[in-house]
Backbone bond lengths (Angstrom), bond angles and torsions (degrees), N, CA, C in turn:
res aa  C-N    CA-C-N  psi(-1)  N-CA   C-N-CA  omega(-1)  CA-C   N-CA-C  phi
1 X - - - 1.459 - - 1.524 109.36 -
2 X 1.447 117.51 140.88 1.207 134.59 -161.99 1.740 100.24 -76.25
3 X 1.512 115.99 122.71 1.829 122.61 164.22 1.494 122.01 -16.60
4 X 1.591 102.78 -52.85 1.705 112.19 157.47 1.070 126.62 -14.49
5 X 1.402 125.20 115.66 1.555 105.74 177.86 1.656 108.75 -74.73
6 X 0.914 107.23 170.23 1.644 144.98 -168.71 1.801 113.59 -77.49
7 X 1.359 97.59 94.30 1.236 100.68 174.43 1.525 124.91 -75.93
8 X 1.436 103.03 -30.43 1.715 108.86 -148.33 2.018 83.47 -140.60
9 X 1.511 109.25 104.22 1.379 109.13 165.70 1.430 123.18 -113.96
10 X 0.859 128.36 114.17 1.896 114.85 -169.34 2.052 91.99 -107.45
11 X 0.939 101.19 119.01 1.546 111.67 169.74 1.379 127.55 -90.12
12 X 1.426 141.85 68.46 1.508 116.52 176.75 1.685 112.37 80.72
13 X 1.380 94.82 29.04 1.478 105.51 -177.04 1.592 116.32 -71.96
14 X 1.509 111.06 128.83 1.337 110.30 179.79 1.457 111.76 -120.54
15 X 1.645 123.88 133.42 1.475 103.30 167.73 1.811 97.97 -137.29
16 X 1.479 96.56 128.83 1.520 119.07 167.99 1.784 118.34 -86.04
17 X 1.223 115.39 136.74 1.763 104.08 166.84 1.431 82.48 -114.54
18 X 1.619 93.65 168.08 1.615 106.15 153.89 1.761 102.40 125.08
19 X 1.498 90.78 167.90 1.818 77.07 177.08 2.124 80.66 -171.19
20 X 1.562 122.63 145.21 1.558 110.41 -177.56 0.898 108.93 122.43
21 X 1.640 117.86 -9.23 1.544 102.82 -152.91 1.660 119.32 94.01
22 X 1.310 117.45 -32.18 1.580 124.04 -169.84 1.821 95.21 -100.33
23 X 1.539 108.12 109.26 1.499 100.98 176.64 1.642 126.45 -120.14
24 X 1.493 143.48 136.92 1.406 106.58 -172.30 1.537 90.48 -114.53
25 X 1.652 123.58 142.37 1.270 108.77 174.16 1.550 105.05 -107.49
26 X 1.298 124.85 133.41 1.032 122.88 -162.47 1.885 114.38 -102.51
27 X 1.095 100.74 -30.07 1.600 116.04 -174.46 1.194 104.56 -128.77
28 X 1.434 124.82 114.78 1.615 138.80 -164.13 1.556 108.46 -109.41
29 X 0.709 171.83 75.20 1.649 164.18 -93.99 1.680 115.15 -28.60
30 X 1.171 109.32 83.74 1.398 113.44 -179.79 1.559 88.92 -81.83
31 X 1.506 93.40 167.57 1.642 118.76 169.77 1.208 99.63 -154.68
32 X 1.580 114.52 156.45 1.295 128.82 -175.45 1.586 96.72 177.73
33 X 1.838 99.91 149.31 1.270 106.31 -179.32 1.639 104.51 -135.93
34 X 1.168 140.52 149.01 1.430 128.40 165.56 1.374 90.26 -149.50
35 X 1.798 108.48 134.95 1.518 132.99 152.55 1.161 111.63 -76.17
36 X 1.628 91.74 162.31 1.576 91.49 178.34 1.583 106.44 -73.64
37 X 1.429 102.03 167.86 1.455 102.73 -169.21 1.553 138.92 81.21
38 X 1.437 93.89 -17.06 1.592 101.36 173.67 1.562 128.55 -108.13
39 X 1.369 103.67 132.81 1.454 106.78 171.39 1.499 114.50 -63.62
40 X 1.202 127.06 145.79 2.029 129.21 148.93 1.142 101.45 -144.41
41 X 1.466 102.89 135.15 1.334 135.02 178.34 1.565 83.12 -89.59
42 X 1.945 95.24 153.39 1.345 130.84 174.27 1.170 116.18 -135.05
43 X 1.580 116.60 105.38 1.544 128.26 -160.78 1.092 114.14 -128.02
44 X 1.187 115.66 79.24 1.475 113.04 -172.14 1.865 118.55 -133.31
45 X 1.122 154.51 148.39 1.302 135.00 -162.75 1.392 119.10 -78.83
46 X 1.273 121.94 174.66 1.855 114.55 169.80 1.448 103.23 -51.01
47 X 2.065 100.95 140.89 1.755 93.87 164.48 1.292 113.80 84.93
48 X 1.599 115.55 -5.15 1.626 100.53 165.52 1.329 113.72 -102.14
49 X 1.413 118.36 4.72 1.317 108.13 173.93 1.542 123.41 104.99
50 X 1.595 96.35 15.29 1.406 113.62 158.70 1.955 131.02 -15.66
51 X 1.986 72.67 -73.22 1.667 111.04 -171.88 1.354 90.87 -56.34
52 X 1.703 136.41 -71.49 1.253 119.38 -151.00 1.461 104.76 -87.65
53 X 1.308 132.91 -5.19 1.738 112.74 157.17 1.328 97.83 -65.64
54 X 1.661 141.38 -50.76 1.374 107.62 -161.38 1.686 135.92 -54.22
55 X 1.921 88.99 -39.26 1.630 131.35 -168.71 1.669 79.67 -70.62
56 X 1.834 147.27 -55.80 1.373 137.33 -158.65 1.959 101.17 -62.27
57 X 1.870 112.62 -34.82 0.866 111.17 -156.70 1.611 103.10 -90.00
58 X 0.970 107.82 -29.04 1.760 112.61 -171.30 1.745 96.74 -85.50
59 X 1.464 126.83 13.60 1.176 114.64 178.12 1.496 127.26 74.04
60 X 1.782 126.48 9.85 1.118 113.90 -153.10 1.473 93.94 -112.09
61 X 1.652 109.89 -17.02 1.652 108.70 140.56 1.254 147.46 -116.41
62 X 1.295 131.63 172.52 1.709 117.31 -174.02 1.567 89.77 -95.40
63 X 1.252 98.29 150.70 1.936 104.90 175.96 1.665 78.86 -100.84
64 X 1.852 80.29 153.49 1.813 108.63 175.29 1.999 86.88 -74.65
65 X 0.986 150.15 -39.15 1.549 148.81 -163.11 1.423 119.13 -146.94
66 X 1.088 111.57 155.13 1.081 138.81 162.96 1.944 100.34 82.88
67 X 1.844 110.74 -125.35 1.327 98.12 175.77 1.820 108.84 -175.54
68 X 0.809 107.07 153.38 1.794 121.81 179.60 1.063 82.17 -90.20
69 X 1.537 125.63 138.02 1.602 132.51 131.63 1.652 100.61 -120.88
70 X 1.802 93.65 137.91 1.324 100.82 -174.61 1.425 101.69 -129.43
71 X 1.783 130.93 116.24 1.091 134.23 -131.33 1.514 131.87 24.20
72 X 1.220 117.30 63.12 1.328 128.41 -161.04 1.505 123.16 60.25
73 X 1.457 116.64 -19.15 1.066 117.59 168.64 1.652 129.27 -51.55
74 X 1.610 119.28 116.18 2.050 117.64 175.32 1.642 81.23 -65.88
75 X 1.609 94.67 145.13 1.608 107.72 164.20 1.698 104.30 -117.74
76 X 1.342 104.31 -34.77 1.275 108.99 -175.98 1.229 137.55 -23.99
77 X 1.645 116.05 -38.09 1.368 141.35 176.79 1.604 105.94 -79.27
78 X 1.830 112.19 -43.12 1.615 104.11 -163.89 1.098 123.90 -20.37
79 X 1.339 121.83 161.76 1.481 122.30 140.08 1.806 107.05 -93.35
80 X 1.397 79.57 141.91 1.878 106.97 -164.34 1.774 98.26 -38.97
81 X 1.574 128.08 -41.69 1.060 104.88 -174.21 1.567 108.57 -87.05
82 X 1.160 134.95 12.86 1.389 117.19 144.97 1.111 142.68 -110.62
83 X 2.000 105.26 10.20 1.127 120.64 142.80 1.619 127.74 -65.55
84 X 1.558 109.84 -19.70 1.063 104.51 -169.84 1.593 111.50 -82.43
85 X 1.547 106.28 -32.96 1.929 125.60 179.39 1.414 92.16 -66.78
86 X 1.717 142.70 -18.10 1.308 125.21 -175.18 1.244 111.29 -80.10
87 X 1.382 116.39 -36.06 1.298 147.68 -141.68 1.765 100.30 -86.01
88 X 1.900 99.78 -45.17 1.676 97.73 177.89 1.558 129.06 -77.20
89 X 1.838 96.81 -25.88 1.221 110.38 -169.68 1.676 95.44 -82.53
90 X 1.288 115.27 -33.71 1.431 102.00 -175.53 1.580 143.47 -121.58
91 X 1.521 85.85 0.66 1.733 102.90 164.42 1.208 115.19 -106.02
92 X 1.054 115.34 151.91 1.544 124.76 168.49 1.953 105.11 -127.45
93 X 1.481 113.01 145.09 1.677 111.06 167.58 1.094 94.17 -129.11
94 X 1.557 82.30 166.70 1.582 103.79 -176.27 1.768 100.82 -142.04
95 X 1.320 129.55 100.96 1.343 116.47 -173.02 1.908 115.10 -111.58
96 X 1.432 123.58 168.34 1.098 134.27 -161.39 1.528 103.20 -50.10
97 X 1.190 127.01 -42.51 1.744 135.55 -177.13 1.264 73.97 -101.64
98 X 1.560 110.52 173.18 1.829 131.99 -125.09 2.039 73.31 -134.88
99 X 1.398 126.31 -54.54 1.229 127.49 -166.70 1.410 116.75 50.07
100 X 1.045 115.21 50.08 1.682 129.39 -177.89 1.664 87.01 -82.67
101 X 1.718 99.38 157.08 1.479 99.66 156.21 1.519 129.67 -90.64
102 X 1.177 117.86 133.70 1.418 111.53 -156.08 1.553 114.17 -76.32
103 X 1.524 127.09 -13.66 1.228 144.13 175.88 1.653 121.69 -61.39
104 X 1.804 85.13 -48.76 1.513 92.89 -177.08 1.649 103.59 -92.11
105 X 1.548 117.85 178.91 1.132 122.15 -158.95 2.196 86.21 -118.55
106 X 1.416 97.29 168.76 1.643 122.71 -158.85 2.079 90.41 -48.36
107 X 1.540 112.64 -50.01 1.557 113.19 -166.42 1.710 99.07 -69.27
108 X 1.551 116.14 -43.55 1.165 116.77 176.65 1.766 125.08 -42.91
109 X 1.210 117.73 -72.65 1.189 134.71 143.54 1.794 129.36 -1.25
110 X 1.065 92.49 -48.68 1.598 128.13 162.58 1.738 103.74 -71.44
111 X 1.272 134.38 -74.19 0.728 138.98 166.27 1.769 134.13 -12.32
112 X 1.800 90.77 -74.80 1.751 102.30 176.86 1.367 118.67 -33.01
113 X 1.532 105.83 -65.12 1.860 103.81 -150.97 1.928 92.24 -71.83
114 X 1.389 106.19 -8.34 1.879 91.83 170.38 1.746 117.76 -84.52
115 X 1.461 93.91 -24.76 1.509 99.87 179.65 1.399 102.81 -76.75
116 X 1.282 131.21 -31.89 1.551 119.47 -166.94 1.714 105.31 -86.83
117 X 1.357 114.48 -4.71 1.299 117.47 -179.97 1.825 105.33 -95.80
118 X 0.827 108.83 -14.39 1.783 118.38 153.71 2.107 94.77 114.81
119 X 1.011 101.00 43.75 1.945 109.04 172.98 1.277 107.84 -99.59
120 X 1.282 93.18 125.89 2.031 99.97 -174.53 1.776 89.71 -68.49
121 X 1.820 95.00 155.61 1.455 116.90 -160.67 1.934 91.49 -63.59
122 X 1.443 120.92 -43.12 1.388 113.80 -140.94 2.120 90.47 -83.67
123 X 1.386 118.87 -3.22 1.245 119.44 170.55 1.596 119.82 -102.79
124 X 1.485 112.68 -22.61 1.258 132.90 162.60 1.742 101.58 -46.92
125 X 1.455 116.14 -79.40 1.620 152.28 162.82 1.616 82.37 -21.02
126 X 1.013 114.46 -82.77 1.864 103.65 -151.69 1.292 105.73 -68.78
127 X 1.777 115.77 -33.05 2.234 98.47 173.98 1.034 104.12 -55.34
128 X 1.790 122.06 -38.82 1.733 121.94 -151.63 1.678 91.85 -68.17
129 X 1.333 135.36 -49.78 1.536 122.08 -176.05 1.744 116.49 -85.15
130 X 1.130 105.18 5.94 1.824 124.68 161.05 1.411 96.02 -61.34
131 X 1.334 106.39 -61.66 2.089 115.15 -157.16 1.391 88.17 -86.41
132 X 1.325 119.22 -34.67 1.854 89.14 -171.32 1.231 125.40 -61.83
133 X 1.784 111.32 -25.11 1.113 148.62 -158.84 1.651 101.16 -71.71
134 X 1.309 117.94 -53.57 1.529 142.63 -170.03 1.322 105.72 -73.46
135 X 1.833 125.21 -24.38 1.520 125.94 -151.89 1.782 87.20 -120.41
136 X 1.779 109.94 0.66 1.240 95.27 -167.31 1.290 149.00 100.89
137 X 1.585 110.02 -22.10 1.190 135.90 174.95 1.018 125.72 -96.76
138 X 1.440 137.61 23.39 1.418 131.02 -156.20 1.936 98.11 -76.64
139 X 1.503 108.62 -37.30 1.106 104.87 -178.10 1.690 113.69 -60.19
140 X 1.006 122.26 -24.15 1.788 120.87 176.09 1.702 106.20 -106.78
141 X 1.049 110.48 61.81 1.281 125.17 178.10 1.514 99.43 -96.85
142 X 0.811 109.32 -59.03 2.222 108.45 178.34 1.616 111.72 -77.17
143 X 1.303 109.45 11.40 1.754 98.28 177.77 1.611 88.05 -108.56
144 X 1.636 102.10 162.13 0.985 121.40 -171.61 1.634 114.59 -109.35
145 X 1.126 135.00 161.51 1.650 132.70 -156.64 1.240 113.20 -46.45
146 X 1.402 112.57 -22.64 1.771 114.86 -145.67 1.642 86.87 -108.27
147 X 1.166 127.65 0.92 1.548 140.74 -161.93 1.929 88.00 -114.12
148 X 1.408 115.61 -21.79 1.647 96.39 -172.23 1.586 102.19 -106.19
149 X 1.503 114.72 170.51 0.885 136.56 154.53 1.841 128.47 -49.03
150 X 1.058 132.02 114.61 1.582 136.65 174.08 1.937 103.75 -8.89
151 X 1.746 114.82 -56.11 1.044 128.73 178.38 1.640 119.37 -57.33
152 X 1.111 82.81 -41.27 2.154 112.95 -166.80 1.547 83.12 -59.59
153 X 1.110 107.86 -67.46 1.861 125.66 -171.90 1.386 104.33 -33.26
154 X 0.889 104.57 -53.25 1.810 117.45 -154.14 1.718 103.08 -89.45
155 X 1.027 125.13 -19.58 1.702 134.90 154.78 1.373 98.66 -58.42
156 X 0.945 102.23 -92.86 1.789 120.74 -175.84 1.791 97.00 -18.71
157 X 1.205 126.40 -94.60 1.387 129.83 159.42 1.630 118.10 -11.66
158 X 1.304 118.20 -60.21 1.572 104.79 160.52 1.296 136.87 -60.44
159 X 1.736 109.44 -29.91 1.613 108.92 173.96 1.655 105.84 -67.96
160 X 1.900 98.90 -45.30 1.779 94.17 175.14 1.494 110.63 -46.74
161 X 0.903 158.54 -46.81 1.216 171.28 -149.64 1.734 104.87 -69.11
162 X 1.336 103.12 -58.04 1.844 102.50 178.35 1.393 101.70 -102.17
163 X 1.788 138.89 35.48 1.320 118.43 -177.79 1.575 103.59 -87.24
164 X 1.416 114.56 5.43 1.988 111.66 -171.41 1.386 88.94 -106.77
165 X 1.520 138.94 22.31 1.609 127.77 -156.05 1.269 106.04 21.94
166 X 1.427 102.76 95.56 1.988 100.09 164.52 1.424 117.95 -100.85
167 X 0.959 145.79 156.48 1.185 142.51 177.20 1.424 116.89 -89.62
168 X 1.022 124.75 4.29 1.488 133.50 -168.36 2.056 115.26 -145.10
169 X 1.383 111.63 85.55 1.425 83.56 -171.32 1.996 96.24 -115.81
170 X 1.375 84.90 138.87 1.555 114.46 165.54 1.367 154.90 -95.40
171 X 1.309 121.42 99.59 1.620 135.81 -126.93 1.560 87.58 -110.68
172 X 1.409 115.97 127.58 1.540 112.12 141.39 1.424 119.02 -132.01
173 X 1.470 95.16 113.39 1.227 107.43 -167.24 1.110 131.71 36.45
174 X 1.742 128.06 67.82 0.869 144.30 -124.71 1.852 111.96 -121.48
175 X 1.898 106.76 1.05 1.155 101.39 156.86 1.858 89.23 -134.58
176 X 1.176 109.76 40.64 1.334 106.30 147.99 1.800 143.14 -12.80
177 X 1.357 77.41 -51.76 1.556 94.04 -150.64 1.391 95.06 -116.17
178 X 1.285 139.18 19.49 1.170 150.66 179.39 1.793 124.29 -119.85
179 X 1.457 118.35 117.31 1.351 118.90 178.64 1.727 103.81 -42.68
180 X 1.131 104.39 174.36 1.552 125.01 -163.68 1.284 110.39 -60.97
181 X 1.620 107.46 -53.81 1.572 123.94 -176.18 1.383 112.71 -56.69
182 X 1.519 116.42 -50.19 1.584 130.31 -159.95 1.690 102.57 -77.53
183 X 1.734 106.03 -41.45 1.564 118.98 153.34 1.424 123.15 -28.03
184 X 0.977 107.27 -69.13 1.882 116.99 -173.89 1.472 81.66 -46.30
185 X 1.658 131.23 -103.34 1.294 142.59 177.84 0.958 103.97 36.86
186 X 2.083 97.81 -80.98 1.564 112.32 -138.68 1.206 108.74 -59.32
187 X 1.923 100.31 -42.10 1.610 112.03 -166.17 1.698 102.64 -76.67
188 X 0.958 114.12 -33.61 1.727 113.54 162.24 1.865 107.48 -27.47
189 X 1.094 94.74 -88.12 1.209 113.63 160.65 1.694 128.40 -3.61
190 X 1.450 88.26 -69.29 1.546 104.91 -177.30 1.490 114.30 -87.97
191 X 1.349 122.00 -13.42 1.373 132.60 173.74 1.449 88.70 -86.44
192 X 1.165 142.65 -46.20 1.486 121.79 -162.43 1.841 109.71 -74.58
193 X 1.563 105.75 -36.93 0.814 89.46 178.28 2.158 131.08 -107.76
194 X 1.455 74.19 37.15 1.402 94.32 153.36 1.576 118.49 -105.15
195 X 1.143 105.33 -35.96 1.440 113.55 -174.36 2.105 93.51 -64.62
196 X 0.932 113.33 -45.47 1.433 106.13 -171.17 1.630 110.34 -79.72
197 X 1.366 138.98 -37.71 1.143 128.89 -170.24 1.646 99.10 -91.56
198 X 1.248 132.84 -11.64 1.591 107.97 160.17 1.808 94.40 107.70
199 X 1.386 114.97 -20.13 1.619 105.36 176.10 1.219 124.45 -65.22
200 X 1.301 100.52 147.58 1.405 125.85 154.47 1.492 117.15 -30.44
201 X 1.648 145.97 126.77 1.348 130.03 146.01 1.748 121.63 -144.47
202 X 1.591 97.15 130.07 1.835 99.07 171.33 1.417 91.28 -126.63
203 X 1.656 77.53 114.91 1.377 110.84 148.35 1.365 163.35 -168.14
204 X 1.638 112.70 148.74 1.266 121.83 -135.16 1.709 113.02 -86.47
205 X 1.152 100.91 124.28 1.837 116.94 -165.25 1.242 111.03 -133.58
206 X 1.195 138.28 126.15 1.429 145.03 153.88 1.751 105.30 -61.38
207 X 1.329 133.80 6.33 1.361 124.66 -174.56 1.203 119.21 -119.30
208 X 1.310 110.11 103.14 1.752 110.19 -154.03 1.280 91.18 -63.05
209 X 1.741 123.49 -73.70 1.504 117.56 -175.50 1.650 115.42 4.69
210 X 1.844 107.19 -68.65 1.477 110.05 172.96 1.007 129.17 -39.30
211 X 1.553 114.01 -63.87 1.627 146.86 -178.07 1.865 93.37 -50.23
212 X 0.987 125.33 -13.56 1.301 136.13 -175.30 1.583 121.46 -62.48
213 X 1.548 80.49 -55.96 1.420 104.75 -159.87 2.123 113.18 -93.46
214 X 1.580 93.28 6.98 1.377 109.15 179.24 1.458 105.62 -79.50
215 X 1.700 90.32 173.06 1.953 82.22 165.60 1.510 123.28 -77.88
216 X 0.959 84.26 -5.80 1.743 99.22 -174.12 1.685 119.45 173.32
217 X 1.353 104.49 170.81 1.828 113.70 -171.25 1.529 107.30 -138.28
218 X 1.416 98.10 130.33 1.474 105.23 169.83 1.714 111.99 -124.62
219 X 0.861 131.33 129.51 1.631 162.54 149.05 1.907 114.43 -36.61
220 X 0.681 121.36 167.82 1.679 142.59 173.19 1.646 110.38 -145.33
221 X 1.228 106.43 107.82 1.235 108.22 169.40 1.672 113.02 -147.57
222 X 1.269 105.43 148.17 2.132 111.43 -157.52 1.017 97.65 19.12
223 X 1.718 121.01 71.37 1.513 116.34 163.28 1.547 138.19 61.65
224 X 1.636 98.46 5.39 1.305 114.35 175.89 1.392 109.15 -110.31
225 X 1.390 130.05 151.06 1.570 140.10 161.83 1.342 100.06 -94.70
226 X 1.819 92.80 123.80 1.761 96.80 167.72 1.808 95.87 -127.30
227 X 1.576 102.51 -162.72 1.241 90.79 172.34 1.451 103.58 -112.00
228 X 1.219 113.37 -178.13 1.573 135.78 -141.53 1.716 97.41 -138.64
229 X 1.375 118.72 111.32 1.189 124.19 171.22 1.686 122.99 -89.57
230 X 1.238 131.39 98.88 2.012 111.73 -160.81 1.570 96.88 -80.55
């Protein structure tokens, strides 16, 4: 493990569904570590439990065991509203659909999750055309989702993603939904600008090629994270 300190620690993580008597446990003592600065790919098939390591790690569920620490921080215990202030200041996602709002336009978009974190609009406004600027888009800054391209979309959605500087950003399958060509791009894109701001990233891709080009790959298997050789 890299000198870096430790952005992303999952300890002995357990997650159960179910309630009746009928239970499924899905995550059996996982472990996982990510420094800052490093990419990991997440390669694992439908149904192993992808979705709820990301949702255990980004805080959007409580694990039945063990624990998320996110910059050394236990979350496990929080109460939900200061899981939720951890969660804005320091995660960012990025998921397979782009989920932009379709009302507001590409700079707007950019905007919200800084305004709801308490950033006056006219400093909100100038990061949001900072990142458009960096992803390429500054010129489609006033069009709105349904005005961009599948690719266009999915930029926009990744810069939204780091406009609160999070230290932790979380991908599921995040050029998914994108032909091969527009694919390379996005993750172009999102690899560069991981490689330059110093974050943390896991994320989960069915495309080894991608999974390739990380620092490394980890797997899900009987509820455990191992690593993944391509």
């Amino acid at each position: 493990m890299s000198s870096k300190s430790i952005v992303l620690n999952i300890t002995d993580l357990e997650r159960t569904y179910g309630e009746g008597g009928h239970f499924l446990t899905v995550l059996k003592g996982a472990n996982l570590q990510i420094c800052a600065g490093e990419m990991v790919a997440l390669v694992a098939p439908s149904g192993t439990g992808k979705s709820t390591l990301l949702h255990s790690a980004g805080l959007l569920e409580r694990p039945s065991g063990g624990d998320v620490h996110i910059n050394s921080k236990p979350t496990r215990e929080m109460k939900d509203s200061d899981r939720t202030a951890l969660r804005r200041s320091s995660i960012g996602f990025v998921y397979q659909f782009h989920h932009l709002l379709p009302e507001f336009s590409a700079a707007e978009n950019l905007m919200v999750p800084q305004m709801v974190a308490g950033v006056p609009k006219t400093v909100a406004k100038t990061r949001a055309l900072e990142l458009l600027t960096y992803m390429r888009l500054d010129h489609r800054a006033d069009h709105r989702p349904s005005e961009l391209s599948g690719g266009e979309q999915q930029r926009v959605a990744i810069a939204r993603a780091v406009a609160n500087a999070p230290s932790l950003l979380l991908a599921d399958e995040p050029t998914g939904n994108l032909d091969p060509e527009t694919s390379d791009h996005v993750f172009g894109m999102l690899y560069e600008l991981v490689r330059k701001s110093g974050l943390s990233a896991l994320i989960a891709t069915h495309n080894h090629e991608l999974a390739g080009k990380m620092d490394r790959a980890v797997t899900l298997d009987g509820g455990k994270i191992s690593d993944l050789k391509l």
